[in-house]
PAROMAR-561152 format. One record per residue (C-alpha): residue in three letters; residue number from 1; y, z, x. Coordinates in steps of 0.1 Angstrom, whole numbers, plus 5000, padded with zeros to 4 digits. Layout:
("ala"; NUM; (Y; Z; X));
...
***
This chain:
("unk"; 1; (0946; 9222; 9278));
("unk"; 2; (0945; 9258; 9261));
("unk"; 3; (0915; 9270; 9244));
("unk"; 4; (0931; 9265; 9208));
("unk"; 5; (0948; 9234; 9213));
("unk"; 6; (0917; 9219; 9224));
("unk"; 7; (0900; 9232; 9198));
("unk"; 8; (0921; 9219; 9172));
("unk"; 9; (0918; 9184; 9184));
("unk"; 10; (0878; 9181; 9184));
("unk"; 11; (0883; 9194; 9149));
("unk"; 12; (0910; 9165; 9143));
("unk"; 13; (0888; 9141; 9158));
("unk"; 14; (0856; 9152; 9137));
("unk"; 15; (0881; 9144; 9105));
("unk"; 16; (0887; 9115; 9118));
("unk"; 17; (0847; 9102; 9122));
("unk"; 18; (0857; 9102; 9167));
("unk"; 19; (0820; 9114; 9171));
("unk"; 20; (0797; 9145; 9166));
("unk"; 21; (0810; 9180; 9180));
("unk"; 22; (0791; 9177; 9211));
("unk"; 23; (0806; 9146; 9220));
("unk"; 24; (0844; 9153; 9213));
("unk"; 25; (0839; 9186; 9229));
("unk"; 26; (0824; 9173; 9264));
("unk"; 27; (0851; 9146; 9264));
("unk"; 28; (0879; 9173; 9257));
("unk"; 29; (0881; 9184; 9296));
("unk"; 30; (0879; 9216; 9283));
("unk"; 31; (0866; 9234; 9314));
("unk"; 32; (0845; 9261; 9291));
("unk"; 33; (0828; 9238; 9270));
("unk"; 34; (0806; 9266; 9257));
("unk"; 35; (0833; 9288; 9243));
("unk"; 36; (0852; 9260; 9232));
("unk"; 37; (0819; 9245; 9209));
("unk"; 38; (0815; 9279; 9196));
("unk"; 39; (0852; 9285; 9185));
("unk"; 40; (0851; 9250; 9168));
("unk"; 41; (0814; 9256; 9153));
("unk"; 42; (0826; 9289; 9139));
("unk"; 43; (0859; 9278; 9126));
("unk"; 44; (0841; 9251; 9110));
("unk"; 45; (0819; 9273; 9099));
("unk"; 46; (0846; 9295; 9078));
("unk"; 47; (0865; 9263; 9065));
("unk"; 48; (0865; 9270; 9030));
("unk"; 49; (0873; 9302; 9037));
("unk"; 50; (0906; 9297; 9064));
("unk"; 51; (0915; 9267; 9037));
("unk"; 52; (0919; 9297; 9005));
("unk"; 53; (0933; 9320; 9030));
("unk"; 54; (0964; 9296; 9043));
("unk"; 55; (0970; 9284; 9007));
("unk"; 56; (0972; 9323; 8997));
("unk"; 57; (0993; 9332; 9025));
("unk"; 58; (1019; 9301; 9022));
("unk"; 59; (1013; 9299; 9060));
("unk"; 60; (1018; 9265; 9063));
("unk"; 61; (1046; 9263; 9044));
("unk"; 62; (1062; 9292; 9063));
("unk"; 63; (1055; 9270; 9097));
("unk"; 64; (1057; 9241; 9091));
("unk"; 65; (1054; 9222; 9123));
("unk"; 66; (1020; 9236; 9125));
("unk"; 67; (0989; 9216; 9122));
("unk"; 68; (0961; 9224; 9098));
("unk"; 69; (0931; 9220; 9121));
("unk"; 70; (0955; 9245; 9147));
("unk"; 71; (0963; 9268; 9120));
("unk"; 72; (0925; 9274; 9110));
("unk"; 73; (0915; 9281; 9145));
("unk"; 74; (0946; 9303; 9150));
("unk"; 75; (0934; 9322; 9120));
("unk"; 76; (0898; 9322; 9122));
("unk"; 77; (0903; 9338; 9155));
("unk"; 78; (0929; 9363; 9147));
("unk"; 79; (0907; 9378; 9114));
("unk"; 80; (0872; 9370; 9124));
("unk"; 81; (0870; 9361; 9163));
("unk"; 82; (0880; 9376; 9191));
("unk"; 83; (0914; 9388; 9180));
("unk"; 84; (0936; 9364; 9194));
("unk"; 85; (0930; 9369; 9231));
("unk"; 86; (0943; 9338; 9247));
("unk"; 87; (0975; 9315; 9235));
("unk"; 88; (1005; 9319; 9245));
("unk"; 89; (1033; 9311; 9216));
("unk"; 90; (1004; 9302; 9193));
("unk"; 91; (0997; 9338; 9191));
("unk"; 92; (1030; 9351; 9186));
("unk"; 93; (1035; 9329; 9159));
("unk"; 94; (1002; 9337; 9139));
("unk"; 95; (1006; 9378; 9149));
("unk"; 96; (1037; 9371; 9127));
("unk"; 97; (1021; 9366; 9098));
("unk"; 98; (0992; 9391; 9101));
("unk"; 99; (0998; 9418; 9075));
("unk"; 100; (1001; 9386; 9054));
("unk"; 101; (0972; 9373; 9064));
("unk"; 102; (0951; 9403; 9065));
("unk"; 103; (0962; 9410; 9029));
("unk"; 104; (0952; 9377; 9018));
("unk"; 105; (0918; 9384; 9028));
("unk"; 106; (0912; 9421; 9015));
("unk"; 107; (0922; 9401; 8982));
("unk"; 108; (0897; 9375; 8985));
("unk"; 109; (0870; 9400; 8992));
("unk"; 110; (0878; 9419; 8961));
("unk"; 111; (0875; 9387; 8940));
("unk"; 112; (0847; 9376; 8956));
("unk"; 113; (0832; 9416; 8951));
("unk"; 114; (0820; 9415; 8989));
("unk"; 115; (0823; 9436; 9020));
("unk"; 116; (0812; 9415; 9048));
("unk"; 117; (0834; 9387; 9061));
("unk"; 118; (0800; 9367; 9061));
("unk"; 119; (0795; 9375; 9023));
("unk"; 120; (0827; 9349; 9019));
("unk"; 121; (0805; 9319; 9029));
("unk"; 122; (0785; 9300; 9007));
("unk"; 123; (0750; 9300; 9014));
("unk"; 124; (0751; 9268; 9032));
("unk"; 125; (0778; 9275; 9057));
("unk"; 126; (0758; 9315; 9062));
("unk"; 127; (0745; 9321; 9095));
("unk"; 128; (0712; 9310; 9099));
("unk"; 129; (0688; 9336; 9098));
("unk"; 130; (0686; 9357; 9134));
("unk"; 131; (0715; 9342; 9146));
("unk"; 132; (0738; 9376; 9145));
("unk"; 133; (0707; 9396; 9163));
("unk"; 134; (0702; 9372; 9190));
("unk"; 135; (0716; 9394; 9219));
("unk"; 136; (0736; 9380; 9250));
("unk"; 137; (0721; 9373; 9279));
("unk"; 138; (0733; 9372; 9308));
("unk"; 139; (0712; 9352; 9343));
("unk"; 140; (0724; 9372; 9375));
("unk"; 141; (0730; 9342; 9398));
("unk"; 142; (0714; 9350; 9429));
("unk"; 143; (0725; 9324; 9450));
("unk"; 144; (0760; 9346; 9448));
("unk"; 145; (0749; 9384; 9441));
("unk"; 146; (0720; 9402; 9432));
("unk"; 147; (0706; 9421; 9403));
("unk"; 148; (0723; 9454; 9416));
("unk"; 149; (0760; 9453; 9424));
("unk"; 150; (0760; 9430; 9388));
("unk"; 151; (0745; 9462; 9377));
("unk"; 152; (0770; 9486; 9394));
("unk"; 153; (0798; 9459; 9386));
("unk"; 154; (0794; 9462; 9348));
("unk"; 155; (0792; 9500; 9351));
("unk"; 156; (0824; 9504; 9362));
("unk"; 157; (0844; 9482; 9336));
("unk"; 158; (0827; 9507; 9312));
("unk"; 159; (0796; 9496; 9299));
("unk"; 160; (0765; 9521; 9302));
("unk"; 161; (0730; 9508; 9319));
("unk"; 162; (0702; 9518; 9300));
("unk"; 163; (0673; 9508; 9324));
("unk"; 164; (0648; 9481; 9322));
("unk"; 165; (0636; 9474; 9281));
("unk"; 166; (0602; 9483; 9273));
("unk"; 167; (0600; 9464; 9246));
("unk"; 168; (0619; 9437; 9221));
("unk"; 169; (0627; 9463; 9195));
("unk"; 170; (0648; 9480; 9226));
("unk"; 171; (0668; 9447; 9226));
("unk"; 172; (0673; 9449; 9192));
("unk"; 173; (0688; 9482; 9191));
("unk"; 174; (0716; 9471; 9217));
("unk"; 175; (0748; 9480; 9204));
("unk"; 176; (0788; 9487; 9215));
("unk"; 177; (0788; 9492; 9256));
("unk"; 178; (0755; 9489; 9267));
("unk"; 179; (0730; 9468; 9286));
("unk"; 180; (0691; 9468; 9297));
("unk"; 181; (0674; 9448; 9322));
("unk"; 182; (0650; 9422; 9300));
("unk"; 183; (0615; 9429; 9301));
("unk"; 184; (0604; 9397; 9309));
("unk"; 185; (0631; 9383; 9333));
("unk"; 186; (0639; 9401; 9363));
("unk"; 187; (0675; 9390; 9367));
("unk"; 188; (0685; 9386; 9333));
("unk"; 189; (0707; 9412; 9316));
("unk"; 190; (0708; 9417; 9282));
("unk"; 191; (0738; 9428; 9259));
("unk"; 192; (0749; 9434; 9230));
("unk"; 193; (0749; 9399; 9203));
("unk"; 194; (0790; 9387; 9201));
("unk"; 195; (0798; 9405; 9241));
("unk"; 196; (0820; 9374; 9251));
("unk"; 197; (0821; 9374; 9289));
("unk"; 198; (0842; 9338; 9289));
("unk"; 199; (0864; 9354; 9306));
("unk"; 200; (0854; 9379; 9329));
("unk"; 201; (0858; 9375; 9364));
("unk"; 202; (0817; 9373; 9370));
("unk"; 203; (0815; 9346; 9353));
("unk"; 204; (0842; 9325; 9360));
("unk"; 205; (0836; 9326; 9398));
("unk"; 206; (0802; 9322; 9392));
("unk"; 207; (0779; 9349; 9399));
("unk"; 208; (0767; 9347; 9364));
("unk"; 209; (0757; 9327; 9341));
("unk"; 210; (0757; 9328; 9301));
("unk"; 211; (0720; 9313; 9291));
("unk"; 212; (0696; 9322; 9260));
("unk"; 213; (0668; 9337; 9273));
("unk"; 214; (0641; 9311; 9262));
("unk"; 215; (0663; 9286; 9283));
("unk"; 216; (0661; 9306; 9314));
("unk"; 217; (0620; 9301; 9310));
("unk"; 218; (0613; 9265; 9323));
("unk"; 219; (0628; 9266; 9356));
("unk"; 220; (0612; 9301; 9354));
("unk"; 221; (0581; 9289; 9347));
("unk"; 222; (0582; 9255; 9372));
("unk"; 223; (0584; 9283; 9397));
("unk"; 224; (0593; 9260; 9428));
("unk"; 225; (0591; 9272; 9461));
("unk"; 226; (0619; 9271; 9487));
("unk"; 227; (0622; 9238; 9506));
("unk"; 228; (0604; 9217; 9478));
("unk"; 229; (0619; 9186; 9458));
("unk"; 230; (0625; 9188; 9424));
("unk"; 231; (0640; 9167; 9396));
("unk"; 232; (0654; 9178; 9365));
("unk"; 233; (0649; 9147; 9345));
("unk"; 234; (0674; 9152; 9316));
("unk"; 235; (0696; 9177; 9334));
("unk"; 236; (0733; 9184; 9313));
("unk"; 237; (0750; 9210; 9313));
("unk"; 238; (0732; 9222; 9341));
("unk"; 239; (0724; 9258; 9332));
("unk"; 240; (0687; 9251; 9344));
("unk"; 241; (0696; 9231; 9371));
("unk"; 242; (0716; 9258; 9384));
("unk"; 243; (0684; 9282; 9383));
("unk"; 244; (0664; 9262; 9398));
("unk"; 245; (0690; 9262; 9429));
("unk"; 246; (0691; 9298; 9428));
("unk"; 247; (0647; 9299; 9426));
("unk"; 248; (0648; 9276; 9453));
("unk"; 249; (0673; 9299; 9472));
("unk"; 250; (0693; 9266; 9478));
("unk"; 251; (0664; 9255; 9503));
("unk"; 252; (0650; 9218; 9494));
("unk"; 253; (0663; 9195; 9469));
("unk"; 254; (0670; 9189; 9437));
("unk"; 255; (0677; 9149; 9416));
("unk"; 256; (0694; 9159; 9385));
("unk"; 257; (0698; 9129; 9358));
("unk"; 258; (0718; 9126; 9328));
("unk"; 259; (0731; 9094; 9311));
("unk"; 260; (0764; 9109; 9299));
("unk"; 261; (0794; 9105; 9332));
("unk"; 262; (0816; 9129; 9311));
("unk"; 263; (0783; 9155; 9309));
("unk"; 264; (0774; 9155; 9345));
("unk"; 265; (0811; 9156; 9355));
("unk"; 266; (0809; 9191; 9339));
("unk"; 267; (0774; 9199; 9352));
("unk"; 268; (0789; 9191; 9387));
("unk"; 269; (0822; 9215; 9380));
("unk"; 270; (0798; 9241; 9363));
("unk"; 271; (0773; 9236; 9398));
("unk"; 272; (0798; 9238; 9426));
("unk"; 273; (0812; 9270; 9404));
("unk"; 274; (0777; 9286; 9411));
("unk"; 275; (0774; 9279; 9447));
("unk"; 276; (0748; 9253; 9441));
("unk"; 277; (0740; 9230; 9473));
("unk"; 278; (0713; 9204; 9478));
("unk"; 279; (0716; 9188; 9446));
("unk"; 280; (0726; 9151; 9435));
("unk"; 281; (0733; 9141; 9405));
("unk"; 282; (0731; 9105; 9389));
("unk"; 283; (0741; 9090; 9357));
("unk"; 284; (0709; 9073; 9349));
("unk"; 285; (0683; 9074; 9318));
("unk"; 286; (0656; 9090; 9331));
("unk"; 287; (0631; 9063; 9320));
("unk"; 288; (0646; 9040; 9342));
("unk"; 289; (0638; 9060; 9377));
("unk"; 290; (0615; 9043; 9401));
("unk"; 291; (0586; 9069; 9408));
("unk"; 292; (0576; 9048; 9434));
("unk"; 293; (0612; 9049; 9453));
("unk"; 294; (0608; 9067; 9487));
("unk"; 295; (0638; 9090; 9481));
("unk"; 296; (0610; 9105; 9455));
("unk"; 297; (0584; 9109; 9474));
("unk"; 298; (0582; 9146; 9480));
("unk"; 299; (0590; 9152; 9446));
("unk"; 300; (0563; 9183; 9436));
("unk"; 301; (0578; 9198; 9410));
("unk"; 302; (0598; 9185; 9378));
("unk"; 303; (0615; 9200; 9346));
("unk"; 304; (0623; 9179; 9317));
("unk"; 305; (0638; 9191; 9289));
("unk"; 306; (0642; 9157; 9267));
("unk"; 307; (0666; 9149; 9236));
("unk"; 308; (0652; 9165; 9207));
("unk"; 309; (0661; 9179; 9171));
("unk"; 310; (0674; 9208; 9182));
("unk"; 311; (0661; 9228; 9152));
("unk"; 312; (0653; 9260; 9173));
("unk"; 313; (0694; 9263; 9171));
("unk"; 314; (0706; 9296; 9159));
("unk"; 315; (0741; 9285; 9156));
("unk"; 316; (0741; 9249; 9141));
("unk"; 317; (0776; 9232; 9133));
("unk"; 318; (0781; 9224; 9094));
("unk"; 319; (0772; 9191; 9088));
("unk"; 320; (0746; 9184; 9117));
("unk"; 321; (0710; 9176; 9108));
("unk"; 322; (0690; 9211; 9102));
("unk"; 323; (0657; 9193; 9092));
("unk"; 324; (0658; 9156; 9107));
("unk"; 325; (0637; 9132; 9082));
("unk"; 326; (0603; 9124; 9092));
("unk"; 327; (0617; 9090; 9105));
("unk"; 328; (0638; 9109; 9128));
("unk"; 329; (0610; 9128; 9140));
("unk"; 330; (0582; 9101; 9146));
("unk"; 331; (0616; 9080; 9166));
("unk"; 332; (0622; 9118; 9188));
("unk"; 333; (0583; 9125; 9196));
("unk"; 334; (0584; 9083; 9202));
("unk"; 335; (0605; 9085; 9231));
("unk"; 336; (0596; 9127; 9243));
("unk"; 337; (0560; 9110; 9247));
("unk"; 338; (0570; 9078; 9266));
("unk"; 339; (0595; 9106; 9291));
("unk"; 340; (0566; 9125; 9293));
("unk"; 341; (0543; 9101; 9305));
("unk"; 342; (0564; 9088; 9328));
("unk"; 343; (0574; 9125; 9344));
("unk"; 344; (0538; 9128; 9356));
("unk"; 345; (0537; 9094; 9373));
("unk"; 346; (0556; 9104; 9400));
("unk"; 347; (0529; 9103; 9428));
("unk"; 348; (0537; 9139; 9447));
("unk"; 349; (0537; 9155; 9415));
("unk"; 350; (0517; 9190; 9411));
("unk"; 351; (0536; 9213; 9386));
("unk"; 352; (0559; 9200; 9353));
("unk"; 353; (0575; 9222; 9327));
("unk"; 354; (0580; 9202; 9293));
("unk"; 355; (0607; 9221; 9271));
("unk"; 356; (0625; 9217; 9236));
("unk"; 357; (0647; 9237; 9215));
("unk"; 358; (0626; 9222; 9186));
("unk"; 359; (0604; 9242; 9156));
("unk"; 360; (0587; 9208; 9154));
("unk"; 361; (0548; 9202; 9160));
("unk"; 362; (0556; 9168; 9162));
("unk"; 363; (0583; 9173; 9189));
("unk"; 364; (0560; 9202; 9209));
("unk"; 365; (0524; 9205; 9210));
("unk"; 366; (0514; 9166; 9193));
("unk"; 367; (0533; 9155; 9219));
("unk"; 368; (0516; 9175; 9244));
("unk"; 369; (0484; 9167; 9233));
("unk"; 370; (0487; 9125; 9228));
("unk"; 371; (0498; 9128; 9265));
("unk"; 372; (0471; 9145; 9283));
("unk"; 373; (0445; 9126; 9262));
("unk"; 374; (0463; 9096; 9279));
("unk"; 375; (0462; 9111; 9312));
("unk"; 376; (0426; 9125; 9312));
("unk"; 377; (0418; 9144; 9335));
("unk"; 378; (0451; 9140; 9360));
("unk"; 379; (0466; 9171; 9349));
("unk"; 380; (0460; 9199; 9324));
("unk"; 381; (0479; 9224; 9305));
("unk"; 382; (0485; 9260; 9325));
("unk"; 383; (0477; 9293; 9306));
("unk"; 384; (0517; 9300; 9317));
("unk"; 385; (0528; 9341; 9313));
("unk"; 386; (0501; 9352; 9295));
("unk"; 387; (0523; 9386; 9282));
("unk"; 388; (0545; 9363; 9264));
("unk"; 389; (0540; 9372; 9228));
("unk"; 390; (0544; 9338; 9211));
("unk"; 391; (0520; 9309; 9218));
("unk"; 392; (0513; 9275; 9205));
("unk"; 393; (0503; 9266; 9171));
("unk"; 394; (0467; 9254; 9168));
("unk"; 395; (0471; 9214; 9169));
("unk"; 396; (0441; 9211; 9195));
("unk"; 397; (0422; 9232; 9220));
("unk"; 398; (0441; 9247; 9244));
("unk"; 399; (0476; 9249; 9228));
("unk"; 400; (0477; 9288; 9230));
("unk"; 401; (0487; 9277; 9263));
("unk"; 402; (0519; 9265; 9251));
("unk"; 403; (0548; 9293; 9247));
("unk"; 404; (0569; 9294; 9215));
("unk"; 405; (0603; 9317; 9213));
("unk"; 406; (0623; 9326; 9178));
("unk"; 407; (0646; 9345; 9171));
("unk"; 408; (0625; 9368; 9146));
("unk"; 409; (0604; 9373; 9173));
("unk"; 410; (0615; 9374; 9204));
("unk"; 411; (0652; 9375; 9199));
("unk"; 412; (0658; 9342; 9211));
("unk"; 413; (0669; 9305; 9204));
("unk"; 414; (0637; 9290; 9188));
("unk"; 415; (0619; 9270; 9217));
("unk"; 416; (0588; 9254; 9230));
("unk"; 417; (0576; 9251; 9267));
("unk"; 418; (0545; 9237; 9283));
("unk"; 419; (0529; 9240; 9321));
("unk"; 420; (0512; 9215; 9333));
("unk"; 421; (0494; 9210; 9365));
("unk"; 422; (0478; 9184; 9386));
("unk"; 423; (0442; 9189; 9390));
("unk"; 424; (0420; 9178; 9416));
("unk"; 425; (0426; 9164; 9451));
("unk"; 426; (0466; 9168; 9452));
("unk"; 427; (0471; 9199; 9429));
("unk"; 428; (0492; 9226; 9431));
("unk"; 429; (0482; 9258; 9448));
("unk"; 430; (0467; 9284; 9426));
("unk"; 431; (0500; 9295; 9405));
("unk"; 432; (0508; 9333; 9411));
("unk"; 433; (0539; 9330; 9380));
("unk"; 434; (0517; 9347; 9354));
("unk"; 435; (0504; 9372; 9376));
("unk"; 436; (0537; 9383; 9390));
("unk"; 437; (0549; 9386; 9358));
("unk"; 438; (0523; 9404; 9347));
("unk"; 439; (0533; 9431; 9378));
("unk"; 440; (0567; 9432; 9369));
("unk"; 441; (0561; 9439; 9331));
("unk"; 442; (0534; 9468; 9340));
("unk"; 443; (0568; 9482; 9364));
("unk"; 444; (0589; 9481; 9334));
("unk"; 445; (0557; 9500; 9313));
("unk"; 446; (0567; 9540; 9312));
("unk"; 447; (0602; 9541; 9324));
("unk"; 448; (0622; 9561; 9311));
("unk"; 449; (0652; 9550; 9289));
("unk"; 450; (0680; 9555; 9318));
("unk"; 451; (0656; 9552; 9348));
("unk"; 452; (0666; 9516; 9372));
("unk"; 453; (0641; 9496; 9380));
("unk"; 454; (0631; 9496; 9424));
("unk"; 455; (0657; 9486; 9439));
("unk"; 456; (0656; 9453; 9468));
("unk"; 457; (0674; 9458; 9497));
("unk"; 458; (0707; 9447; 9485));
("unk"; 459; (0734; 9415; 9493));
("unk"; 460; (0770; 9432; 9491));
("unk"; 461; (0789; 9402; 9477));
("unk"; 462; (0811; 9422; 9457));
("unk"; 463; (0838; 9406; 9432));
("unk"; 464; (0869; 9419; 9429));
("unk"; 465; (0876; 9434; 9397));
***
């Protein structure tokens, strides 16, 4: 199904109460579920706006076979997307009525005495705040290419490499044709916010991967070596199940769980994509999963990354919950604790990463907290990448452990992520993460603006262009 077509019918299906976006955009079969849930999040974003521009511009009743919910996406697109890249006799038909369209617009903006397309939304349907800085980041997938010819791939469509960033304000400054090397992440490239790389040919063959930076930190963080077991507890869409593959250099094994068949058909499709092996994948609530079953036996590390408000969003969908009720809350950190728990009972267990996209203390570090008082003293919370600029907020001793990301910040989805480690007889080896990153921040330190970072002996996997 095209990109707008399948657009306009999750949009059709939200009028008619089918489900929530998330839901009606997983069960669309769209292949690229994340450009389809931004095109419908933004065109539902600008609603009000398409609505007085179709009614100004008689569009409808100039084509009248065409749908309203395929008309606004056709138009958001065309005057504030990507400019109508993709759709066949969809965009012929609304290229037709441009000029119209386009004058319809400059009119509204005069009546409205703005400048800014974003000055046409109400304060409700605005951007939330950070959303249009957040840059895009791009995970080199390793398990395909490396850092380098990605770097010398991008260089020759046109865009400029400035280097390795020295700092967050460097991010910040991105703008037009250019990328940095994060300096934090050692395969993650950072461009410009809005670069749409949906369909460039890195990513649709898989050698990259489009991830916020604060998601690429838990299996970052979990740091498992190659050859050991891991599970990713609540695992769709499999972004961080892919970089765990890729951390584990496709050596060992990974049990990926979701509960949602439609969600880890996609994961699978998105896996096989990124040349993931060693991986299998079961539609199964997490809570029910035997630790004691043999087939988990030699599972050492584990990343969950549990259902939760999501309020760390930047780029929430009008109409879904921004600030869940305090019933909603206690019911979330209910069931994150109870996951939780039952993560560290698996017996071979040394290292877990606990993640949310939440801003919430109840969500984060109270959870934190009520389970290691439960556990005593099985495991304990790791002092995890020390550099990282944003910690936990003070809900008990030890929380500075715990990283935060924002977008004010550190130009970022808002997130929360916890280390924790088995102590005593059974515990992990002495973690070298924060160290090493500490190294490859103090390479970063001093280079100059346009200087590459030392280069690894390189894998010559080249894509063709």
């Amino acid at each position: 199904m095209a990109l707008y077509s399948a657009a306009a019918a999750v949009l059709e299906g939200l009028e008619r109460g089918d489900g929530g976006i998330k839901t009606l955009v997983y069960n669309s079969r769209f292949p690229h579920v994340r450009q389809l849930y931004a095109l419908v999040a933004e065109t539902l974003r600008y609603s009000p706006v398409l609505e007085k521009l179709l009614a100004g511009a008689a569009l409808l009743q100039a084509e009248k076979k065409l749908p309203l919910q395929l008309a606004k996406v056709l138009v958001y697109d065309l005057l504030f997307g990507k400019g109508l890249k993709c759709g066949g006799r969809w965009k012929a038909l609304a290229r037709r009525h441009r000029a119209r369209l386009e004058a319809e617009l400059a009119r509204l903006k005069v009546q409205q005495k703005v400048s800014r397309n974003e000055d046409l939304l109400a304060p409700a349907q605005a951007a939330s705040p950070g959303a249009s800085q957040v840059p895009r980041y791009v995970r080199v997938n390793t398990l395909k290419t490396c850092v380098d010819d990605v770097i010398d791939f991008f260089k020759r469509q046109g865009y400029s490499y400035l280097g390795r960033a020295a700092s967050v304000e460097k991010l910040r400054a991105l703008s037009g044709k250019k990328f940095l090397l994060d300096l934090h992440l050692p395969e993650l490239l950072v461009f410009p916010p809005q670069t749409d790389f949906h369909d460039n040919v890195l990513y649709t063959s898989g050698h990259i991967i489009l991830q916020d930076k604060a998601s690429c930190l838990p299996a970052f963080l979990l740091s498992p070596v190659a050859g050991s077991h891991v599970i990713d507890a609540c695992a769709a869409p499999g972004n961080k199940t892919s970089h765990l593959a890729a951390l584990l250099k496709n050596k060992g094994q990974i049990f990926a769980f979701d509960v949602d068949t439609k969600r880890l058909a996609t994961m699978n499709t998105m896996l096989m994509r990124a040349g993931v092996t060693g991986f299998q994948l079961a539609q199964q609530d997490f809570l029910t999963v035997d630790p004691g079953d043999p087939k988990y036996s030699k599972v050492t590390h584990l990343l969950l990354d549990p259902s939760c408000s999501g309020s760390g969003m930047v780029t929430r969908v009008p109409g879904e919950e921004a600030a869940p009720s305090p019933e909603r809350l206690q019911a979330l950190a209910g069931f994150q604790r109870r996951v939780l728990s039952h993560a560290l009972s698996f017996p071979a267990l040394r290292r877990l990463v606990y993640s949310t996209c939440s801003l919430h203390r109840e969500e984060n570090e109270d959870v934190v907290h009520a389970v290691l008082q439960e556990q005593g003293s099985a495991f304990r919370l790791v002092n995890a990448f020390p550099s990282w600029p944003c910690r936990g907020l003070a809900a008990f001793p030890g929380a500075e452990c715990c990283l935060r990301a924002s977008p004010a910040d550190t130009l970022t989805h808002g997130f929360f992520v916890a280390v924790l480690e088995r102590c005593g007889e059974g515990a992990a080896a002495p973690s070298i993460l924060p160290v090493a990153a500490e190294e490859n921040l103090q390479q970063g330190e001093g280079t100059e603006p346009g200087a590459a970072p030392k280069k690894r002996k390189r894998k010559k996997q080249w894509v063709k262009e």
